[in-house]
C-alpha positions in Angstrom: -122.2 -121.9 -12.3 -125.4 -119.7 -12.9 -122.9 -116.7 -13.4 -120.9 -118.3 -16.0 -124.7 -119.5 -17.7 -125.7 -116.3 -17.5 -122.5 -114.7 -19.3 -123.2 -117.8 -22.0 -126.9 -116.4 -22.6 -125.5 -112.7 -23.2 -123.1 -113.7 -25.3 -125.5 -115.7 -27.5 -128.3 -113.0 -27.7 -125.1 -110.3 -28.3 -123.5 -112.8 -30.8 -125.1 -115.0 -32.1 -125.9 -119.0 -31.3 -122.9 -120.0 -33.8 -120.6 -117.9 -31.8 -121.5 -119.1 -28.3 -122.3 -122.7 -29.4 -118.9 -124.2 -28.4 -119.0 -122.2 -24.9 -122.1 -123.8 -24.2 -120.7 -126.9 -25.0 -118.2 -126.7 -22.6 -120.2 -125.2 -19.7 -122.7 -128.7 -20.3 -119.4 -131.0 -20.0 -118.3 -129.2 -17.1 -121.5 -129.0 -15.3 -122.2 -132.8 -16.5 -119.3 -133.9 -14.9 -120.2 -134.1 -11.4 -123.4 -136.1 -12.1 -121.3 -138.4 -14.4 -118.9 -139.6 -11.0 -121.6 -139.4 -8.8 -123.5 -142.5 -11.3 -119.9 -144.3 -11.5 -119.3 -144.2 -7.7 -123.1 -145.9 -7.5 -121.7 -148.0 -10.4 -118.7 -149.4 -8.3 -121.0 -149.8 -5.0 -123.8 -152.3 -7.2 -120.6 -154.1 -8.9 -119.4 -154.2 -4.7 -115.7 -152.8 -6.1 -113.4 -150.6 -5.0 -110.6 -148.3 -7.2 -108.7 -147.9 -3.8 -108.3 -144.1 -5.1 -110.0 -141.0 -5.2 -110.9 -139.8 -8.8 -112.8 -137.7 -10.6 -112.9 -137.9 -14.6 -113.8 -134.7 -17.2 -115.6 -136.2 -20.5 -115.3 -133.5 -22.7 -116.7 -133.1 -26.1 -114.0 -133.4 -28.8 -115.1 -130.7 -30.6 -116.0 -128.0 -28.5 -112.1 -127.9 -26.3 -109.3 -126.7 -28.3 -107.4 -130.4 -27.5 -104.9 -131.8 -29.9 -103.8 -135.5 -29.4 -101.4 -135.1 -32.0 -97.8 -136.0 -30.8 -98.6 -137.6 -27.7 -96.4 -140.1 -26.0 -97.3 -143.6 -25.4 -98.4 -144.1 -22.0 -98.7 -147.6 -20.1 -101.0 -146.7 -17.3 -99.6 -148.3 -13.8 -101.5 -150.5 -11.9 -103.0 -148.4 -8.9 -105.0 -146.5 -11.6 -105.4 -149.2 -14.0 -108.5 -150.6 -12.6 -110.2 -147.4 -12.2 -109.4 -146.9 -16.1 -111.1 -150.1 -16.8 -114.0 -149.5 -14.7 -115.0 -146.1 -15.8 -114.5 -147.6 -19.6 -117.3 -150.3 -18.6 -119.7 -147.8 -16.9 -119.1 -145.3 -19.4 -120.0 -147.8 -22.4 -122.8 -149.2 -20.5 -124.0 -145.3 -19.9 -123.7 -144.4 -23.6 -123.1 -147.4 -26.2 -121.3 -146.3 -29.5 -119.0 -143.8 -28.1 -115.5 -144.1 -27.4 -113.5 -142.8 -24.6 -110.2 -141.4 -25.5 -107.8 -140.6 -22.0 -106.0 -137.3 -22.2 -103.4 -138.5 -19.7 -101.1 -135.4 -20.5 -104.0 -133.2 -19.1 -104.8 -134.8 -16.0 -102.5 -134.6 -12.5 -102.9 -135.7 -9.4 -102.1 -136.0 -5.6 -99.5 -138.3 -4.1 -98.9 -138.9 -0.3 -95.5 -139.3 0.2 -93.7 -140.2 3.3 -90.2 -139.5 3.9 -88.4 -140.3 7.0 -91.9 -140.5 8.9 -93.2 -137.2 8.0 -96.5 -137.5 5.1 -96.5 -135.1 2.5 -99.1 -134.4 -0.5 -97.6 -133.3 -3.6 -100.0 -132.5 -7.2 -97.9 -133.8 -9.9 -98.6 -134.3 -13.3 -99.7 -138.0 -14.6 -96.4 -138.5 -16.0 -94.9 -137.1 -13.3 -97.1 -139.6 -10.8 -96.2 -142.8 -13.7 -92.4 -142.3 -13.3 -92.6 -142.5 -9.6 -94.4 -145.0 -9.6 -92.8 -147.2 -12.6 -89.1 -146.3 -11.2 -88.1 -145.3 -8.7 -89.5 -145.0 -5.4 -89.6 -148.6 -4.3 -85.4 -148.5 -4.7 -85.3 -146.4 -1.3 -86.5 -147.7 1.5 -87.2 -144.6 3.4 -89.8 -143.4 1.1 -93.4 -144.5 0.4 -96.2 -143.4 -1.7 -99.5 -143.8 -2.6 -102.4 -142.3 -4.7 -104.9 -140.0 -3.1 -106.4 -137.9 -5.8 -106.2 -138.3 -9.3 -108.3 -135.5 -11.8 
């Protein structure tokens, strides 16, 4: 990360503060984000809960990433991830009171472990991707299972 800092600084003494000010931005979400898990995984230990998943969550500033949430589908988030959701929603407001958290569930994807005729298998799909499987139609056949691993 001290490379892409140090491309930041460059830019601001070539450019201008203005210029560089939502690339800074970004770089402090990014580089925030680590810290920001590592306090909700302490979070979940004091509160002596589990998610049952493995997560990791990107707060980005609204105004600094070119994100639209124009036209987005309605989502109903399925159970296995539904508690994390509500977790990180009461550590985040307990972190930072006054702001809201808005999910950007057509950005995010994940890992599922599938397991097809005995053989495991771990596919990175897209959260709606992940949400139909899980909504329709995997518990139909009975040769295949699947869970959660990762979800980003």
């Amino acid at each position: 990360m001290d490379l892409e800092e140090n491309m930041i600084n460059r830019l601001k003494q070539a450019c201008g503060y203005e210029f560089t000010n939502k690339f800074h931005r970004m770089f402090t979400d990014i580089s925030l984000a680590e810290g920001l898990n590592s306090k909700f995984t302490s979070f979940l230990e004091k509160e002596n809960t589990s998610v049952g998943i493995n997560y990791f969550v990107r707060v980005l500033q609204q105004g600094a990433w070119p994100l639209s949430q124009t036209g987005l589908s309605p989502l109903t988030v399925p159970l296995e991830l539904e508690k994390t959701v509500q977790m990180y929603e009461t550590f985040y407001g307990k972190q930072f009171s006054g702001r809201k958290l808005t999910w950007l569930h057509h950005l995010s994807n994940g890992d599922v472990r599938i397991t097809y005729l005995a053989k495991p298998y771990i596919v990175n799909m897209t959260t709606f991707q992940v949400f139909t499987l899980g909504c329709a139609g995997l518990q139909l056949l009975p040769d295949i299972s699947f869970s959660l691993c990762d979800f980003f």
